[in-house]
C-alpha positions, 0 to 999 in steps of 0.5 A: 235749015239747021243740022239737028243736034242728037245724043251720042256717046263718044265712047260708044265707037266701032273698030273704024272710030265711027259712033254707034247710033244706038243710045236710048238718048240718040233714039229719043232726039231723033223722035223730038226731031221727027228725024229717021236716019239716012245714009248721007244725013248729016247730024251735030252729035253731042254728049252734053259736054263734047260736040262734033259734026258727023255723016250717017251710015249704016254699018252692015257689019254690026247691023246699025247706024253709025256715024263718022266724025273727024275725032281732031274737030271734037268742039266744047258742046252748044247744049243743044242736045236734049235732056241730061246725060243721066237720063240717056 
């Protein structure tokens, strides 16, 4: 099975350098996808134009999910994510 591809914004990061999961756009392709986040769930996230691959938790501190990323394998996006930016 291939690893969905869900909206996040890149500039959206907690203190730790992990994206906040809590875009209308993310919230949006998670629906498309049938998909309901889980500690360990692995996602592409994508703003469009940037990609990178992450691991999903939930961040007890500011009560939602996150997700890390390895910010030095940020890649050029496949444009799988779904919708323009403008509408996220």
């Amino acid at each position: 099975m291939d690893t969905p591809t869900v909206f996040a914004d890149f500039h959206n990061a907690d203190p730790r350098g992990r994206l906040r999961l809590n875009c209308r756009g993310t919230a949006e392709d998670l629906a498309r996808h049938r998909l309901e986040l889980s500690d360990g769930m692995r996602l592409v996230l994508s703003d469009d134009e940037l990609e990178a691959d992450g691991r999903v938790l939930f961040s007890a501190e500011e009560n939602l999910w996150v997700a890390e990323i390895d910010w030095d394998a940020i890649r050029p996006s496949g444009g799988e994510a779904a919708g323009p930016i403008a509408d996220r």
